[in-house]
C-alpha positions as CSV (number, residue, x, y, z in Angstrom):
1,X,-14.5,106.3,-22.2
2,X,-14.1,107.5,-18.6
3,X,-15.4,104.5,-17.6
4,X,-13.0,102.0,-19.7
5,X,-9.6,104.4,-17.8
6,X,-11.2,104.0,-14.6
7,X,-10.9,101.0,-14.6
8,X,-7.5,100.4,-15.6
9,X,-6.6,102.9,-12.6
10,X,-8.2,100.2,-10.4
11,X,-6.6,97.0,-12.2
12,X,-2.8,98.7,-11.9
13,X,-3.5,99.6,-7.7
14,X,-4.8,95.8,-7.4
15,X,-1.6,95.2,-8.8
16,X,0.6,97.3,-7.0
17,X,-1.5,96.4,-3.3
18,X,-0.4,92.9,-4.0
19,X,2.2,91.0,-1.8
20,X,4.9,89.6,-3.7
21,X,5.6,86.3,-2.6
22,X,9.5,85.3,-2.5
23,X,10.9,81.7,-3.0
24,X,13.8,81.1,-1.1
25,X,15.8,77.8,-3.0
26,X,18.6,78.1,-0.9
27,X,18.5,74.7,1.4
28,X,17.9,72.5,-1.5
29,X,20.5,74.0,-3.9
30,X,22.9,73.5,-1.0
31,X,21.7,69.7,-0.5
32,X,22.5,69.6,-4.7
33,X,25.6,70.8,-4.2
34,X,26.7,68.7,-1.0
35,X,25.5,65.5,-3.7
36,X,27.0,66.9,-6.0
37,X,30.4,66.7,-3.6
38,X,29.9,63.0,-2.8
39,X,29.2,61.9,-6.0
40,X,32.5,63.9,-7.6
41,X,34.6,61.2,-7.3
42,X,32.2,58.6,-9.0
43,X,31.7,61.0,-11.8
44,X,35.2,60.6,-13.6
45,X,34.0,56.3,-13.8
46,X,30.1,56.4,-14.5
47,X,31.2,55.9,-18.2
48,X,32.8,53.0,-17.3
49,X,30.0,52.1,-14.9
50,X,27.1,52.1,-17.7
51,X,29.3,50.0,-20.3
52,X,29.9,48.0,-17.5
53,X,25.9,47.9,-16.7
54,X,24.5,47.3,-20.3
55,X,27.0,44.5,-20.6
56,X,25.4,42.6,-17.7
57,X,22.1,43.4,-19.4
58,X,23.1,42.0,-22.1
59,X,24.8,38.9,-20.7
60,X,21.8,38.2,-18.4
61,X,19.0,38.6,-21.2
62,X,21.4,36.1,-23.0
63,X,20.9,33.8,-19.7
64,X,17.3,34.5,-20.1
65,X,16.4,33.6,-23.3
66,X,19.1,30.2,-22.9
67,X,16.4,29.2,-20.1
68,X,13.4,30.0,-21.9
69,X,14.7,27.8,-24.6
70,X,15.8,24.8,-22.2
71,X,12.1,25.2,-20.5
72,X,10.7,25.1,-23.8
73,X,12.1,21.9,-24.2
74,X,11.5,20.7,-21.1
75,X,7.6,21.1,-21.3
76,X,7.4,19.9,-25.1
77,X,9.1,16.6,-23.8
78,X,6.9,16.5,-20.7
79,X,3.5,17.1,-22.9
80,X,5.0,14.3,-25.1
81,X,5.1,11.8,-22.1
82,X,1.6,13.1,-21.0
83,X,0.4,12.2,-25.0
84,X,2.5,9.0,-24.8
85,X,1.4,7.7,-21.7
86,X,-2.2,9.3,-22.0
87,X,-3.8,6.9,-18.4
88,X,-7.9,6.1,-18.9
89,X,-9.6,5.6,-15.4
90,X,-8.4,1.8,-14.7
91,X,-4.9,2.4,-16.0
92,X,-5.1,5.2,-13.0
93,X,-6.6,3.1,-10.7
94,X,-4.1,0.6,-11.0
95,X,-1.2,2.6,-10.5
96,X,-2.9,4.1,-7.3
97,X,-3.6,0.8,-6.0
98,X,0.2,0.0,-6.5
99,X,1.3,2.7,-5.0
100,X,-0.9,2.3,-2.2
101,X,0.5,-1.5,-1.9
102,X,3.9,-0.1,-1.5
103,X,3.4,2.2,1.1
104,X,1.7,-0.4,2.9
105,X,4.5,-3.1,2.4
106,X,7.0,0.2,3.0
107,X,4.8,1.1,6.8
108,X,4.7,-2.7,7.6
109,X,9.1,-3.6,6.8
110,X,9.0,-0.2,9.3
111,X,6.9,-1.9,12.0
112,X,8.6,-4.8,11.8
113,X,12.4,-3.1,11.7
114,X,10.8,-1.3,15.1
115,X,9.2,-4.7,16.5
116,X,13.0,-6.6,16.0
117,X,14.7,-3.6,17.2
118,X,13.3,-3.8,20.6
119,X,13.0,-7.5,20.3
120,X,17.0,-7.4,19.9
121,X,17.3,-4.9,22.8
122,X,15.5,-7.2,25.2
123,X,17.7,-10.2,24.1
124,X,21.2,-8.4,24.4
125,X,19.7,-7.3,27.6
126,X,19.2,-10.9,28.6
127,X,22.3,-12.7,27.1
128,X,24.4,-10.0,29.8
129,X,22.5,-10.7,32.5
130,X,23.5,-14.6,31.5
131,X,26.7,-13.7,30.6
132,X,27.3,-11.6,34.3
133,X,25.9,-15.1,36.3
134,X,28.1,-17.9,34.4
135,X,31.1,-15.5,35.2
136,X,30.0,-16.0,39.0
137,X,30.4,-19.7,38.5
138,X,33.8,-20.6,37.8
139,X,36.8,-18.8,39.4
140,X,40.1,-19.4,37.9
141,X,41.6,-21.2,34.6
142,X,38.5,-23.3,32.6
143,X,39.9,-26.7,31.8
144,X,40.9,-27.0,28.2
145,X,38.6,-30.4,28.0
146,X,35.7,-28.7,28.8
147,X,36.3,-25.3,25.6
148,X,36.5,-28.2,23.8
149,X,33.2,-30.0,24.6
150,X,31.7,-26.4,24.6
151,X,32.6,-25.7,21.1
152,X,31.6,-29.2,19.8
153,X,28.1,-28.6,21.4
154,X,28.3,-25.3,19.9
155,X,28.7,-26.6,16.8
156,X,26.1,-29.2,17.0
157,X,23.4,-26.4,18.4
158,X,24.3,-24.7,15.0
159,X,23.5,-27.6,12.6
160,X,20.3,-28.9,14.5
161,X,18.9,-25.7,14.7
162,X,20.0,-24.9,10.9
163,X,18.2,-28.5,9.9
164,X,15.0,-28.1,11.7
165,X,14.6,-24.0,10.1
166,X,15.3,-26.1,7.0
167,X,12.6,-28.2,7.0
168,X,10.4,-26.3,8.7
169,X,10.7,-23.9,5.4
170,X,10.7,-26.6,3.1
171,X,7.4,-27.3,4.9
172,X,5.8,-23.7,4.4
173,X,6.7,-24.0,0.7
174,X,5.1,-27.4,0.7
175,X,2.1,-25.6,2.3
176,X,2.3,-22.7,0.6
177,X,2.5,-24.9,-2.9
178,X,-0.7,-26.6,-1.8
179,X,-2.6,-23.8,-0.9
180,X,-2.2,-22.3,-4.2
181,X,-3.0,-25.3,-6.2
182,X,-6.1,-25.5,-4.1
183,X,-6.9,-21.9,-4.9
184,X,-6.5,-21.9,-8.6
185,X,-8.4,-24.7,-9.1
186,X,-11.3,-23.0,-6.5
187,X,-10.9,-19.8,-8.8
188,X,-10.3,-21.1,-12.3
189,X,-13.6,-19.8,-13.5
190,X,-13.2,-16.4,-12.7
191,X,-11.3,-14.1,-15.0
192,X,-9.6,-12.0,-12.6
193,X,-6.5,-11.5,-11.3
194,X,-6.3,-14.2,-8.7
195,X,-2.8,-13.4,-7.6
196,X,-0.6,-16.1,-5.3
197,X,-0.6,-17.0,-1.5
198,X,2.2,-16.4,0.6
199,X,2.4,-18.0,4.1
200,X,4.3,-14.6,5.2
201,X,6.3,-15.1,8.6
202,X,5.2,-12.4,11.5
203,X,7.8,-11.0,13.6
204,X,7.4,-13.2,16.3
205,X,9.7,-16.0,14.3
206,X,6.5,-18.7,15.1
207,X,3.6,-17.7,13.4
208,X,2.0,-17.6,9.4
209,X,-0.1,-15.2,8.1
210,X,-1.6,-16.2,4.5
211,X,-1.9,-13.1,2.4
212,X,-2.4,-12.5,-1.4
213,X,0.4,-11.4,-3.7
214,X,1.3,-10.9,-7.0
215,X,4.4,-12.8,-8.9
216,X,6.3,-9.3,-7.9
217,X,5.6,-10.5,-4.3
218,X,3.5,-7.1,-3.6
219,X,0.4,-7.4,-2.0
220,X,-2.6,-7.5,-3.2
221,X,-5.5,-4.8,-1.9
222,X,-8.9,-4.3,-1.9
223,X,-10.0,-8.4,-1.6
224,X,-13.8,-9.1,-2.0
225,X,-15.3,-11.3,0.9
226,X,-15.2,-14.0,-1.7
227,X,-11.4,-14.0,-2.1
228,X,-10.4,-13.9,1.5
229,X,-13.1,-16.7,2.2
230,X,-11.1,-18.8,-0.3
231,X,-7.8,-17.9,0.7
232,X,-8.2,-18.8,4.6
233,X,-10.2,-22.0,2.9
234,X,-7.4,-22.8,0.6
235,X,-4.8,-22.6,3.5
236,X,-6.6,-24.8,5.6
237,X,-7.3,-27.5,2.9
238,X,-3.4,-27.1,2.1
239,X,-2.8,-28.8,6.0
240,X,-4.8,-31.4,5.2
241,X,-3.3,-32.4,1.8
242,X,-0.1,-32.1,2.6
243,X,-0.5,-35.2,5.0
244,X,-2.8,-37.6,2.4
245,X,-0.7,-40.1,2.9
246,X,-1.5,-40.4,6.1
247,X,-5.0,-41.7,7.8
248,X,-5.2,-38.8,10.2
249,X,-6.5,-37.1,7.5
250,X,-10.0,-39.2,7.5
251,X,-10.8,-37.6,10.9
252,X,-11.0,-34.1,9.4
253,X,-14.2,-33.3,8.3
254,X,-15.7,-30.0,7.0
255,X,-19.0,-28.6,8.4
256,X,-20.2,-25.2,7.1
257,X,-23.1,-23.5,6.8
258,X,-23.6,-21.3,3.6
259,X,-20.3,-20.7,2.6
260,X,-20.7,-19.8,-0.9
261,X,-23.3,-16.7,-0.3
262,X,-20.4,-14.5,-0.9
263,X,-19.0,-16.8,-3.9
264,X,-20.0,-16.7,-7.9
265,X,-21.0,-19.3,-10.0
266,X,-17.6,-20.1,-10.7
267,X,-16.4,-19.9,-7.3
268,X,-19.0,-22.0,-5.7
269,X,-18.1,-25.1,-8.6
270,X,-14.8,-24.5,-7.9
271,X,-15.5,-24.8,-3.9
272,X,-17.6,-28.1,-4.3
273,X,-14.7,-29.5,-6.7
274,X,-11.7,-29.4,-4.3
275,X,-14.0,-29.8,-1.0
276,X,-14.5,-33.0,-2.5
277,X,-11.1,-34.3,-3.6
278,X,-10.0,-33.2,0.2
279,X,-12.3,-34.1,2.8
280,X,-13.5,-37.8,2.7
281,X,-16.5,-36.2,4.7
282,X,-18.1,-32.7,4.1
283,X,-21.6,-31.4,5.6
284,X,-22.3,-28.2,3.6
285,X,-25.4,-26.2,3.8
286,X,-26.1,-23.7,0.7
287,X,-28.7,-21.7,-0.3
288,X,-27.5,-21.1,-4.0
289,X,-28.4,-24.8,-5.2
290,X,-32.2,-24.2,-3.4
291,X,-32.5,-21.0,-5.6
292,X,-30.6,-21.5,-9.1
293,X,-31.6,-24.8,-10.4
294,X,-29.2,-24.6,-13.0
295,X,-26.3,-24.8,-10.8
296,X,-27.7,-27.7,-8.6
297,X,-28.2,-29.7,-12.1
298,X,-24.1,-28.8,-12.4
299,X,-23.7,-30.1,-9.6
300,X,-25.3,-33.2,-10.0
301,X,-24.0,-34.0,-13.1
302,X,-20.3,-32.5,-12.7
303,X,-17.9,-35.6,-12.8
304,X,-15.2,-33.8,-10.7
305,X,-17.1,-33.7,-7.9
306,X,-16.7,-36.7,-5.7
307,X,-20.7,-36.4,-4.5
308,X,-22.2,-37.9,-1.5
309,X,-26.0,-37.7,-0.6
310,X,-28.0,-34.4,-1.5
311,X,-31.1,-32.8,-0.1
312,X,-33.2,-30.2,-0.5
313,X,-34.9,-28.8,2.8
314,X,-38.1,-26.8,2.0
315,X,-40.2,-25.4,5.0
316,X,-44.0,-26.4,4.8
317,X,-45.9,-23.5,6.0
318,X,-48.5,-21.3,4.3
319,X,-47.9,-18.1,3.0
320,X,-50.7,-16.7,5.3
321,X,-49.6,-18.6,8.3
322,X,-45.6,-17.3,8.8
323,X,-46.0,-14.5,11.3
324,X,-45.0,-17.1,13.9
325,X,-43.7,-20.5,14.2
326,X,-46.2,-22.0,16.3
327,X,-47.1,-24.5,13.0
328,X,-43.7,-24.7,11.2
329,X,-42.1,-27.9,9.8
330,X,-39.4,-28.9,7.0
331,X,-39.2,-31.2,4.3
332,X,-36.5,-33.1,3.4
333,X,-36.1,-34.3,-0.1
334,X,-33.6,-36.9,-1.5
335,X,-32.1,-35.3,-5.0
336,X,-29.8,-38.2,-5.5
């Protein structure tokens, strides 16, 4: 019992011995109360304020939900278009290799815009240094005979020069016309696009370039060897037959040595067949008649082709024996 009051004794002095801590509020009810001061005049409105407030909520959640819907929209119709106009792989390509024919068309018209823009420079720079030396030449009144005369040549220039760029085009398209009936017929067995020549005018105003377009005069990209072989081929045969009525044409002859290794069946038939309604002389060297007897049979037989003499050259060395040429020969056979 003593023990149990003892020891409340000791709990009260623990009590009393410790320091009683005071919290002093002052500084931040006075920083309350300076607020408080600054916001008085705001207080007599802050009802107005939050109707004010909760209407703009309400307007812009309106907003909100007005340009969710409208996006809504917008992507339905956009996943519609995807669905509709769902691309496979050469649908793709194709509108790649369009695009890429654009830009290319779109980067050359620029390099030619520069090209005549400094082309232009150079002749204004020229026709005032021409200008600044006739004015040299005559001092005073120039007689009226002689305006005259000047504007009658002038006149003249105009229509010769108009006349020969007439016929000069009427030329290309003859040319041009030519080319592509050689080309079709060289390419009729081929079931791809073939597309059309165009003799396209460089910059300079005097030379032709033959490229391939299609009837939306855009270019054509990504030729094989075959197809540029044929165009150049085409072009050049389109010289030629332009002037059959004339006998300078027998002096052309065509000499060429494997040609067709980049061609096709078709292409190669197609070669052979207007090779020989061009040239009255051809000297053509192929290895795809040695190899594919088939095709040298067509050839033989093919009634379109205006055939001359035809022979097979086979080398007559052993198999053993062709680690050098000290014993080689050839054969020549007649097939016709």
């Amino acid at each position: 019992m003593k023990e149990l009051i003892d020891r409340s004794k000791m709990k009260i002095k623990k009590l009393e011995d410790e320091e009683v801590t005071l919290h002093n509020f002052s500084s931040d009810l006075k920083k309350l109360y300076q607020n408080g001061l600054g916001m008085s005049h705001n207080i007599k409105n802050i009802d107005d304020d939050i109707a004010s407030t909760f209407r703009k909520i309400k307007k812009l959640d309106k907003k909100r939900k007005t340009l969710y819907e409208d996006l809504m929209k917008i992507e339905a119709e956009k996943n519609s278009l995807i669905v509709d106009a769902a691309l496979n792989v050469s649908q793709a390509s194709n509108i790649l290799n369009e695009y890429s024919a654009q830009n290319d068309l779109a980067k050359r018209s620029m390099n030619e815009v520069n090209s005549n823009a400094n082309i232009l420079i150079k002749r204004k720079e020229e026709l005032a240094k021409i200008e600044a030396e006739l004015s040299k030449l005559v001092i005073g009144e120039i007689p009226a005979y002689l305006k005259e005369k000047l504007k009658v040549l002038e006149e003249f220039h105009k229509v010769a020069h108009s006349t020969r760029k007439r016929v000069f085009n009427k030329l290309v398209q003859v040319l041009e016309q030519e080319a592509n009936k050689h080309y079709q017929v060289m390419t009729e067995g081929n079931m791809s696009a073939r597309g059309i020549i165009k003799l396209k005018e460089l910059s300079n105003g005097k030379n032709y370039m033959p490229e391939l377009v299609d009837d939306q005069g855009n270019v054509l990209l990504q030729l094989n060897t075959g197809n540029i072989i044929l165009i150049k081929l085409a072009t050049i045969m389109a010289i030629i037959s332009a002037r059959q009525g004339s006998r300078d044409t027998d002096l052309y002859t065509l000499i060429t040595d494997a040609p067709m290794s980049v061609f096709g069946e078709d292409y190669t038939m197609g070669f052979c067949k207007t090779v020989s309604q061009v040239y009255r002389q051809s000297i053509i060297m192929s290895k795809e008649f040695y190899k594919n007897v088939a095709l040298r049979e067509q050839l033989l037989t093919n009634p379109e082709i205006k055939l001359g003499k035809v022979y097979l050259i086979t080398p007559s060395i052993a198999e053993n024996a062709r680690s050098n040429r000290n014993s080689l020969s050839t054969n020549i056979a007649k097939l016709n």
